[in-house]
C-alpha positions in Angstrom: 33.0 -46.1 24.3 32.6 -49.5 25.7 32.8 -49.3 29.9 35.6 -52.1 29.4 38.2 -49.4 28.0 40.9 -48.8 30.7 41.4 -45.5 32.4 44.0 -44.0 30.4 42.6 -44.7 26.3 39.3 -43.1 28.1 40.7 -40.1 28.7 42.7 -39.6 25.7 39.9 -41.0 23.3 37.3 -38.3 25.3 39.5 -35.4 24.1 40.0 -37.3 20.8 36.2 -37.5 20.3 35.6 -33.5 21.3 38.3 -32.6 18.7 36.4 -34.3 16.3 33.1 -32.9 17.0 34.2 -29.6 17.0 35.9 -30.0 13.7 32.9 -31.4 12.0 30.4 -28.6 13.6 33.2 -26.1 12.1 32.9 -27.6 8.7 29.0 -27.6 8.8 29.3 -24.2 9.5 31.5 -23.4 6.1 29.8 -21.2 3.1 29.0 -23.9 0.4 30.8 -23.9 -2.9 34.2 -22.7 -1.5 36.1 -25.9 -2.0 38.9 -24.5 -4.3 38.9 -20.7 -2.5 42.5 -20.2 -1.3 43.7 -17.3 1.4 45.2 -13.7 0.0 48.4 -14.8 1.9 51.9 -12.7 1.7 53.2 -14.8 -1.0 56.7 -14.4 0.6 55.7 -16.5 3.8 53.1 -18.5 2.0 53.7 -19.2 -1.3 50.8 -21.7 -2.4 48.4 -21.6 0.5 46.4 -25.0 0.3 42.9 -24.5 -0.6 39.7 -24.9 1.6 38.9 -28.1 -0.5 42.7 -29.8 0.0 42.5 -28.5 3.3 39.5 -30.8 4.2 41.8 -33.4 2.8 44.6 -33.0 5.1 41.8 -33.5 7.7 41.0 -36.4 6.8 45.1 -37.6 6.8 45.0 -36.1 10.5 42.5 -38.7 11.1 44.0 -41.8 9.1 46.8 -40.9 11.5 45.2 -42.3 14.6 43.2 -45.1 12.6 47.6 -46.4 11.2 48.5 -46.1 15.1 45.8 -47.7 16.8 46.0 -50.8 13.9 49.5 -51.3 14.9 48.8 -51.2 18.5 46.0 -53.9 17.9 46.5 -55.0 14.1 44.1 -58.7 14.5 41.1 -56.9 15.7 41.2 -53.4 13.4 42.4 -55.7 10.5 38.7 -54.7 9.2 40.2 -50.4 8.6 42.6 -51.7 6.0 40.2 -51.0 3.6 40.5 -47.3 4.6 44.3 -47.0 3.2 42.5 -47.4 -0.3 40.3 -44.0 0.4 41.9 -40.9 -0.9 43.0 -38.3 1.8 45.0 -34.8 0.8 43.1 -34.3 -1.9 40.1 -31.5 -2.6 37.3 -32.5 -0.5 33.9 -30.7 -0.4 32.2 -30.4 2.5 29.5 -33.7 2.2 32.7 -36.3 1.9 34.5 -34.5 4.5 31.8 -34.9 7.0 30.8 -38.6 5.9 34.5 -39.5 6.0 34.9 -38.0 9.3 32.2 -40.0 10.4 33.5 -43.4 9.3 36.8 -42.6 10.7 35.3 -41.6 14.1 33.5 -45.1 14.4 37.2 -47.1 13.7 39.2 -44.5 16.0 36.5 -45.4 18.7 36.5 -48.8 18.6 40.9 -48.9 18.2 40.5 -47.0 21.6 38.4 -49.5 23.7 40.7 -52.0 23.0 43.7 -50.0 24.1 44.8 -50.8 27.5 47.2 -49.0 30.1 50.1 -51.7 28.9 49.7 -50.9 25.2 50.1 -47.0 26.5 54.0 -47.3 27.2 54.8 -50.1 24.2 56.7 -49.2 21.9 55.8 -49.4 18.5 58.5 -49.0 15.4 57.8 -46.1 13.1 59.2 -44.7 9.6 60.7 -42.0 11.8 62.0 -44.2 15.1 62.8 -47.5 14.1 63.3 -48.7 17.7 60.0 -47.5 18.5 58.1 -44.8 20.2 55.7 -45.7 23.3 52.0 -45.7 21.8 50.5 -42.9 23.6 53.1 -40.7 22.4 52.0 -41.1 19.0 48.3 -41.1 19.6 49.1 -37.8 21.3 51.4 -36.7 18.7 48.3 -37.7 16.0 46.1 -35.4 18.6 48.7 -32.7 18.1 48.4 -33.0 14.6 45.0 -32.5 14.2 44.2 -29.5 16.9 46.9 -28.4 14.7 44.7 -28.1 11.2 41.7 -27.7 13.0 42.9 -23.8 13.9 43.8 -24.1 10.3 40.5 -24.4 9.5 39.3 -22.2 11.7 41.3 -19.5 10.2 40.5 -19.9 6.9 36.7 -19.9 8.2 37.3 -16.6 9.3 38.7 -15.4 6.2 35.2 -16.3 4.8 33.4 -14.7 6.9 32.6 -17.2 9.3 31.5 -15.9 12.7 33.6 -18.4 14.5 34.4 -17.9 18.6 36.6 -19.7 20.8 33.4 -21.5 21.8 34.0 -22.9 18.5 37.6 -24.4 18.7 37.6 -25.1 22.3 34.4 -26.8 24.4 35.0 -24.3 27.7 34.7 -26.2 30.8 32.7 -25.3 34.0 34.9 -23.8 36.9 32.6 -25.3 39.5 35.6 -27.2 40.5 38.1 -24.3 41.0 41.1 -26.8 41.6 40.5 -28.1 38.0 41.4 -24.7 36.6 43.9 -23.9 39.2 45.9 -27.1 38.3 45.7 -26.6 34.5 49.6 -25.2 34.5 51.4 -27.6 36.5 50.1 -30.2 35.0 50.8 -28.8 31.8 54.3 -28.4 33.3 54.0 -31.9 34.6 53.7 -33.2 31.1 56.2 -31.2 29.5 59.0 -32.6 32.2 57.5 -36.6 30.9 58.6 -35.6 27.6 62.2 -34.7 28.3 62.5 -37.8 30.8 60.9 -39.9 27.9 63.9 -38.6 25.1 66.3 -39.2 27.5 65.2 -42.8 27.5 63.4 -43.1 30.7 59.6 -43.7 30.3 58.0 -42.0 33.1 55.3 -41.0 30.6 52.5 -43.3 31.4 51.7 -41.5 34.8 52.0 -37.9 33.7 50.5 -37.9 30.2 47.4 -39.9 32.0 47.3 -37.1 34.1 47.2 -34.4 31.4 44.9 -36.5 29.5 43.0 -36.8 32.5 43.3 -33.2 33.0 42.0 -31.9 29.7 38.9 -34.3 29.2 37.6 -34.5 32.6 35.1 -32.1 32.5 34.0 -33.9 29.4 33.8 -37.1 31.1 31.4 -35.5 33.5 29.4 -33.5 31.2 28.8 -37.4 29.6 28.2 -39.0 32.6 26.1 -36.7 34.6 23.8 -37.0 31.2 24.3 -40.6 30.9 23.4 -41.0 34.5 20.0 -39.3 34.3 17.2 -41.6 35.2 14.3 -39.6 35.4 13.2 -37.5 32.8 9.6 -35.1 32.9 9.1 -33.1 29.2 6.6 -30.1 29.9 5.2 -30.1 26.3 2.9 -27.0 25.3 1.8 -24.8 22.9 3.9 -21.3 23.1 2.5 -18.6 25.6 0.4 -21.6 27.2 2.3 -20.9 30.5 4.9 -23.1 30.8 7.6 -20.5 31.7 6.1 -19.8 34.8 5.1 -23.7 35.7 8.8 -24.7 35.5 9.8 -21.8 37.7 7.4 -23.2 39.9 8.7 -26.7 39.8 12.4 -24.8 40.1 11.5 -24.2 43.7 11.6 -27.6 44.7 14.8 -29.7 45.6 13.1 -32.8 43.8 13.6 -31.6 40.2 16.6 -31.0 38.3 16.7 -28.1 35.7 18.7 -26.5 32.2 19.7 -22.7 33.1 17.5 -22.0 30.0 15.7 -23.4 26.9 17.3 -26.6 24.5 17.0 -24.2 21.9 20.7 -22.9 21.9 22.3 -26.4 22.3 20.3 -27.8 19.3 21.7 -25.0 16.9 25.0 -25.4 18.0 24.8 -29.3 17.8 23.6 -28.6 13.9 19.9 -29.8 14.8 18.4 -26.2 14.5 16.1 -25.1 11.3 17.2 -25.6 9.0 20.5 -27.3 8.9 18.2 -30.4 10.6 16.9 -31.2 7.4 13.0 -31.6 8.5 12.4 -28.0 7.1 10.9 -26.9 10.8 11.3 -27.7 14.7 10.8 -30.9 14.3 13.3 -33.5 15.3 12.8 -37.7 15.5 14.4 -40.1 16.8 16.6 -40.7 14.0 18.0 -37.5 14.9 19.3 -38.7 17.9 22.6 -40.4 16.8 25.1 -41.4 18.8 27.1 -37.7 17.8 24.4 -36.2 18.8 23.7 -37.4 21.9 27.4 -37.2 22.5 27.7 -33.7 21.5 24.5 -32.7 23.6 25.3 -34.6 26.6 28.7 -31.7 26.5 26.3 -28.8 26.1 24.0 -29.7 28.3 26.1 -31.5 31.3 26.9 -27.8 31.7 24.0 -26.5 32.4 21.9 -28.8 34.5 21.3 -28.3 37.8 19.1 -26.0 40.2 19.0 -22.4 41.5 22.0 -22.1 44.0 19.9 -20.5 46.6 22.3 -17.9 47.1 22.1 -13.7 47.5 23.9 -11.9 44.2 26.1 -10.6 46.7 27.4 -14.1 47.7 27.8 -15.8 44.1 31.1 -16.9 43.5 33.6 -16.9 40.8 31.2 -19.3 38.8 28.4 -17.3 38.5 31.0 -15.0 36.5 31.7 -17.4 34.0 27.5 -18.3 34.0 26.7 -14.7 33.2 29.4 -14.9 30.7 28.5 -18.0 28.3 25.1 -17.0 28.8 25.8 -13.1 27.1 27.9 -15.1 24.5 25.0 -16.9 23.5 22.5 -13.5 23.2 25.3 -11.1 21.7 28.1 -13.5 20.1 29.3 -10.6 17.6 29.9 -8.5 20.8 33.0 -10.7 22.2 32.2 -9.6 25.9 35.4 -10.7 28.1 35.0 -12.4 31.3 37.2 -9.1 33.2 33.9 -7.4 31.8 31.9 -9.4 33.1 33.4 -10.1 36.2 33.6 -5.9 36.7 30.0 -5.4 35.7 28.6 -7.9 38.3 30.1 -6.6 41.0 29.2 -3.3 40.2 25.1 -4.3 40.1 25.6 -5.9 43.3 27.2 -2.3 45.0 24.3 -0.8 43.0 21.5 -3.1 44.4 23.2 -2.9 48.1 23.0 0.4 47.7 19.7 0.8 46.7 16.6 0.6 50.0 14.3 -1.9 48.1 12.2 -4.9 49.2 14.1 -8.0 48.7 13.0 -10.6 47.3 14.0 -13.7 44.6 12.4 -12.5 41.6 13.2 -8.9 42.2 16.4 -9.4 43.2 16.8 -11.3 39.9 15.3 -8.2 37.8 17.3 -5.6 39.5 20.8 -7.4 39.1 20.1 -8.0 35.5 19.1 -4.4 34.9 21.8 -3.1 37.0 24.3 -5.6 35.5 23.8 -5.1 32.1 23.9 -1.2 32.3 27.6 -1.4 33.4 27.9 -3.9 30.3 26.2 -1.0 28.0 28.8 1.5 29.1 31.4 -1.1 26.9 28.9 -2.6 25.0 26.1 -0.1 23.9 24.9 -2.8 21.1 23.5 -4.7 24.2 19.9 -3.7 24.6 18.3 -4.2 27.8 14.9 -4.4 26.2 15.5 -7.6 24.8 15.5 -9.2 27.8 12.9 -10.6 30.2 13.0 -7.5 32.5 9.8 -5.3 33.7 9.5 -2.6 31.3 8.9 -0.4 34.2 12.0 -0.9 35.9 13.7 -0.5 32.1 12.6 3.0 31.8 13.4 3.5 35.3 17.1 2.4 35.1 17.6 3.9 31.3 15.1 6.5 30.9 16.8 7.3 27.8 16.8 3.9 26.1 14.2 3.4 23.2 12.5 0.5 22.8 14.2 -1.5 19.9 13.0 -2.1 16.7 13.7 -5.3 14.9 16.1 -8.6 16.4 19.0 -8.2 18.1 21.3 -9.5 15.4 20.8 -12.5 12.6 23.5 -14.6 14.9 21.9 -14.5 18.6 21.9 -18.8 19.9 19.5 -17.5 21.7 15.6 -16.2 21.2 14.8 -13.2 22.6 13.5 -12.0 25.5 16.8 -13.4 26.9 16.6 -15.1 29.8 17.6 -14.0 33.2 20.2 -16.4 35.2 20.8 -16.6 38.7 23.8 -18.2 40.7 23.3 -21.9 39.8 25.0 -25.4 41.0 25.2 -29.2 40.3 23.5 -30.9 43.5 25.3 -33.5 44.5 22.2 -36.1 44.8 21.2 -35.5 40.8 21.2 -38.9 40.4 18.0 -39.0 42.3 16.2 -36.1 40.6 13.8 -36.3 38.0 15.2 -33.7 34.7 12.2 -31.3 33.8 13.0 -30.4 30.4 11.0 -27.3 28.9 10.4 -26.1 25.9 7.5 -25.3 23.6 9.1 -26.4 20.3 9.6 -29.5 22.1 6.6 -30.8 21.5 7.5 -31.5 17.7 10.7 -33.6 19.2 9.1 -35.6 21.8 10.5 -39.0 20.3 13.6 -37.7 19.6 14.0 -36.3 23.5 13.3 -40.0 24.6 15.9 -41.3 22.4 18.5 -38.9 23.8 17.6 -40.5 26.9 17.1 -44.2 26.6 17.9 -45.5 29.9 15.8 -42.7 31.5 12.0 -43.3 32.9 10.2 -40.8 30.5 6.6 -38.7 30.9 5.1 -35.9 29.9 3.2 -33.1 31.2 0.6 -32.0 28.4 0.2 -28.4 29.8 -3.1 -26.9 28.2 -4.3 -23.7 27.9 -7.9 -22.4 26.6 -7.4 -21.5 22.4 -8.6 -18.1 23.0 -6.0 -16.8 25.6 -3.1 -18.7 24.2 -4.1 -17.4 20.3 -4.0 -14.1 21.8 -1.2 -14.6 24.0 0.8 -15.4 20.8 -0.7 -12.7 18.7 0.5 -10.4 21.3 4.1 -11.5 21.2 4.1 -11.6 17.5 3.6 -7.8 17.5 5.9 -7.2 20.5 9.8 -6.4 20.1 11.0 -10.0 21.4 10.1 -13.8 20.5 12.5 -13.8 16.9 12.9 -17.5 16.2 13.7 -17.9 12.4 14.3 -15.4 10.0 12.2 -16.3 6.6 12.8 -13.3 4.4 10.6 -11.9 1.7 8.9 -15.4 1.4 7.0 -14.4 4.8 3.8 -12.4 3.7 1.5 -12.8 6.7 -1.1 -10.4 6.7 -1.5 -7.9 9.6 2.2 -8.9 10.4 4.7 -8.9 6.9 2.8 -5.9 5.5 3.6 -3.6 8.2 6.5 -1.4 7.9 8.6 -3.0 10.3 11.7 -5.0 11.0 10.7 -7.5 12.3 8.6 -8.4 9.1 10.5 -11.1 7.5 11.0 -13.1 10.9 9.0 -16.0 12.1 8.1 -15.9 15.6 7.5 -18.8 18.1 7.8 -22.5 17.5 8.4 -23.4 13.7 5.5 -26.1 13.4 5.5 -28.7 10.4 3.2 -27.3 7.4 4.4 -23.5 8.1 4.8 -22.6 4.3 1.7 -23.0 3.6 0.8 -20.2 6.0 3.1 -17.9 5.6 0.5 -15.7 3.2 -2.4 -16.2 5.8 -3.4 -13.1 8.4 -1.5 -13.6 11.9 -4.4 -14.6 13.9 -4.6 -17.9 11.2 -0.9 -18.2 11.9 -1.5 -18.0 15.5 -4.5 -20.3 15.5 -2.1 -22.8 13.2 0.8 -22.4 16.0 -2.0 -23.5 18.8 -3.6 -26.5 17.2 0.0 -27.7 15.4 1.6 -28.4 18.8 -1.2 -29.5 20.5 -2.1 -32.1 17.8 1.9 -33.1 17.8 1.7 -33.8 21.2 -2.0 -36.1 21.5 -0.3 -38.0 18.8 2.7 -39.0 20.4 0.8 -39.8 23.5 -1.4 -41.8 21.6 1.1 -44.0 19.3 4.0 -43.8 21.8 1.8 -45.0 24.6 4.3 -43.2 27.0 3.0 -42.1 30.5 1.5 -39.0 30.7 -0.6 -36.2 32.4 -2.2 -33.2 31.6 -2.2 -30.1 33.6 -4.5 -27.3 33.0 -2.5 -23.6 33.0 -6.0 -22.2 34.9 -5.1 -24.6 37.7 -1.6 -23.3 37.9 -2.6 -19.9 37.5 -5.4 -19.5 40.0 -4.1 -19.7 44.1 -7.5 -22.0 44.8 -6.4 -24.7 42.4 -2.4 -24.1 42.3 -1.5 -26.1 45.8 -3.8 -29.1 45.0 -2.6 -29.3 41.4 0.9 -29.4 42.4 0.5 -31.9 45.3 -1.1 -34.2 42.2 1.5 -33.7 40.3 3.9 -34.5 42.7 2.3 -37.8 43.6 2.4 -38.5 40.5 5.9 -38.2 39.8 6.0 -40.5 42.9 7.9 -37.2 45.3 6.8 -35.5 48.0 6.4 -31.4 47.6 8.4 -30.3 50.4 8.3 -27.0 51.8 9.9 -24.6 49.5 7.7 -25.7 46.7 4.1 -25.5 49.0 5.3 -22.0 50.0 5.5 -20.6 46.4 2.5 -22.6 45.1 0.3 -20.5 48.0 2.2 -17.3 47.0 2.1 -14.6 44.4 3.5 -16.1 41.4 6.7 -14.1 39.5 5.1 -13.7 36.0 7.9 -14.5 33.6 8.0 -13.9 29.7 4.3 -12.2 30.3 4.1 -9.4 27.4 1.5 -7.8 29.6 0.4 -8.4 32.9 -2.1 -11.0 33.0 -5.9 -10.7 33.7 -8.9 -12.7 33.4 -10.4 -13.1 29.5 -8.0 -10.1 28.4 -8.6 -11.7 24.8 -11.8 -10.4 25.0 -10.2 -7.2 24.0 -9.0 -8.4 20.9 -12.5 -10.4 20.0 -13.4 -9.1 16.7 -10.3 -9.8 15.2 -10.1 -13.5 17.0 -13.5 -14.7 16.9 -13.4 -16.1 13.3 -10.2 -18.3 14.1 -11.5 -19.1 17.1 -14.6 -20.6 15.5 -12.6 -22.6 13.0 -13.3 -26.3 12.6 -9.9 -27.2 13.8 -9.5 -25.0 16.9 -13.2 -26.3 17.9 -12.6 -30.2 17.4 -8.9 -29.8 19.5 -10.2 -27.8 21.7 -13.2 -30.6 22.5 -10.1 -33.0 22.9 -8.8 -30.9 25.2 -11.6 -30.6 27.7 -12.1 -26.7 26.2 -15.7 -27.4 25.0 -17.3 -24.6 26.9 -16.3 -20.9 25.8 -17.9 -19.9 29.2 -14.3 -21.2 31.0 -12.1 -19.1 28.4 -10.6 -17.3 30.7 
């Protein structure tokens, strides 16, 4: 919305615009071909229940709605939406026009708002119902009414189908971080409902109260936006899978100079419809097309969320929003198991009294792996479908705490956001100085959406870290986790015949693993080390390329220089200079320490692919893998470690 747009349409037109996305992820979400299904209703209390298609329809009325009030707040300048009372609304609408329309409606409702201003808010304007006039925001809020209205409609009748809709899907939940902003939900509520009896007994009192409802409802909105807006610094870590870059960025999470997402993109790009393969590039690949302005709108919500940095506090002293972290996190990982935040909120306090109680060394990382084991055992005893395993926990500490727990076969469910092995969280916060932080971003599929991450960013400084690793260790590395009980990405079906892989008895069969590079049907009848040796080279070769074309500024970091404690200081003090910060102290400590292996399948140790050579040397002395790893400075097999 144009910075010009006065305080109050801001607010309004904020919630107006979240409505509106989450109605049109709901209807990408709906079965195809359902357009005339109608509900098995009582035909007593419903006696010709609308059908999915006419609902969709009615939608679109909701939306003509605000388009007929904003023209007759400001009929000169939207004299170009006339046009729109020609388009049909109310009738059976499939899913295609319904989100087009939608669209096209958005753009006019956007630009009626910015030229709204707080005067226009209390005018009145005649209607077909009060000929005297009601003021204006009453009936852009009464249009607002009227569409939240359908849109739990909709959702209903998505559930009827089948449709594993949430609350998450009606509502976008708002951080508590701000524990005011929850606490003064109700009186403002009760603020605005007082407005509304002052305003029918003729008084009009309701400019300051419905701003402050308004205000109320889309403010954590407003700051998701502009905390993403206000990014001006952004650092892409792009890498093939199991190249190391897990353990890199919790490096980099130890310094106050970087700014961080709780976990991978991944979840936020499925739920903003730019997943495989509702994205339409038929893999992980996004482009810069991809980044609309919906889009960037609808991610800068998911992600304003979740950026920020490790809070730097015991488990024992997280507060209340560490609660509600645990708890969108678990709905992301186990959606079908609806785990309330009471639960959640129990089950955390009980791993701390278990940890407490427990004589162990303290430390970060095993702090974080004991609460998580700890905390999701009291989550099992409600929730037994939760499995422990598929998370990023030490298997010997998993068969400590549940001895009796098998090791899973197949994914945790064909809904998880999330890939398995889950991430682990710990208590995190929104410094107050991210303004001056640079935004690491990490995530191996990334490396097939590098132009489309700088056009989510466009006011941002952007550079890339190429981190490298040898072909053999990272073709291994990914071999391993294609055999291991985590690492589900895509599930393929009986199209997926990869030899040493598809052909073996097992669940996890008909599920691609890892980063879904361009080109993957024509391997999916190949053996998995070819797969693996495809996974390597496509990334890498995705990334060279956009360095080259894009000319963007960039640097590559070798994982051996992370991972060995001779090179690790020196390689981060580059790094740093580079980025134009200085590595202060927390970050100096923990490059000279033991580093916490995370997502490891095994522990690591030095040319461990050596164990697998018969079975890797013929990929490893393909044409391809030879001339990338030349490019890559991996020339001689002698530093393979």
């Amino acid at each position: 919305m144009p910075p010009a747009a006065e305080p109050i349409a801001r607010v309004v037109w904020l919630k107006v615009d979240e409505q509106i996305e989450r109605l049109s992820e709901m209807i990408r979400r709906l079965p195809p071909g359902h357009a005339q299904w109608r509900p098995n209703l009582p035909p007593e209390s419903f006696p010709q229940p609308r059908c999915l298609g006419e609902l969709l329809g009615h939608l679109l009325q909701c939306l003509a709605g605000f388009v007929a009030a904003l023209y007759a707040i400001r009929p000169e300048q939207l004299a170009y939406a006339l046009d729109l009372r020609n388009r049909p609304v109310n009738h059976v609408c499939g899913e295609g026009e319904a989100l087009a329309r939608i669209d096209e409606y958005r753009t006019v409702i956007q630009d009626g708002f910015a030229l709204v201003t707080d005067a226009d808010c209390v005018r009145l304007i005649p209607t077909v119902f009060v000929r005297d006039g009601e003021a204006a925001l009453t009936l852009l809020l009464g249009n607002l009414e009227h569409l939240v209205n359908h849109k739990h409609e909709l959702f209903y009748y998505a559930k009827l189908l089948g449709v594993p809709f949430k609350s998450a899907d009606l509502y976008r939940f708002r951080d508590d971080s701000v524990s005011a902003r929850r606490a003064g939900g109700s009186t403002v509520s009760a603020s605005f409902a007082a407005s509304d009896r002052h305003h029918e007994n003729g008084h009009s009192t309701v400019t300051a109260t419905a701003a402050a409802t308004a205000a109320a409802t889309a403010i954590a909105t407003a700051e998701s936006l502009d905390l993403v807006s206000g990014i001006r610094d952004v650092l892409v870590i792009a890498s093939s899978s199991r190249s190391g870059s897990s353990l890199f960025v919790q490096l980099l999470r130890r310094s106050s100079r970087f700014l961080h997402t709780a976990g991978e993109i991944n979840p936020f790009l499925r739920l903003t419809g730019l997943g495989w393969p509702a994205s339409g590039t038929d893999s992980d690949e996004l482009t810069a097309g991809h980044a609309t302005q919906a889009v960037r709108r609808a991610l800068a919500e998911q992600l304003g969320g979740d950026v920020g940095e490790p809070a730097g506090t015991r488990f024992e002293e997280a507060n209340g929003d560490f609660v509600h972290q645990l708890h969108h996190r678990l709905s992301l990982q186990w959606p079908r198991e609806r785990v309330g935040v009471e639960c959640v909120r129990r089950c955390q306090a009980a791993a701390v009294t278990d940890m407490q109680a427990e004589r162990s060394p303290n430390g970060r990382h095993a702090d974080l792996q004991r609460f998580h084991a700890y905390f999701l055992g009291h989550v099992r005893r409600e929730h037994p479908a939760i499995n422990p395993y598929y998370y990023d926990l030490d298997p010997h500490l998993l068969r400590r705490v549940f001895p009796d727990l098998a090791i899973p076969a197949g994914p945790p469910g064909t809904d998880a956001i999330e890939e398995p092995p889950f991430i682990l969280i710990e208590p995190w916060r929104r410094p107050v100085d991210w303004q001056r932080r640079i935004l690491v971003i990490k995530t191996p599929s990334n490396s097939y959406r590098l132009g489309f991450l700088r056009a989510l960013f466009p006011a941002a400084r952007f550079r890339v870290v190429h981190l490298t690793r040898n072909p053999a260790a990272s073709i291994n590395g990914l071999r391993d986790g294609w055999k291991h009980w985590g690492f589900h990405s895509h599930y393929i079906g009986p199209e997926l015949r990869i030899r040493g892989y598809s052909d073996v008895d097992h669940p996890d069969g008909k599920w691609w693993k890892f980063d879904l590079a361009p080109g993957w049907r024509e391997r999916t009848d190949e053996t998995l080390e070819q797969v693996c040796a495809f996974q390597w080279c496509a990334a890498h070769e995705a990334v060279l390329d956009f360095i080259q074309t894009s000319g963007v500024e960039h640097r590559r970091v070798r994982f051996e220089a992370i991972a060995e404690p001779g090179s690790r200081t020196r390689t981060i003090d580059e790094l740093c200079d580079w980025c134009g910060i200085v590595p202060d102290r927390a970050l100096r400590c923990a490059a000279a320490g033991a580093l916490p292996w995370t997502m490891a399948v095994r522990a690591p140790s030095p040319r461990r692919w050596e164990e697998n050579a018969d079975v890797l040397r013929p990929v490893l002395a393909d044409r391809r893998v030879r001339a990338l790893a030349e490019r890559l400075d991996y020339g001689d097999t002698a530093e393979w470690t």
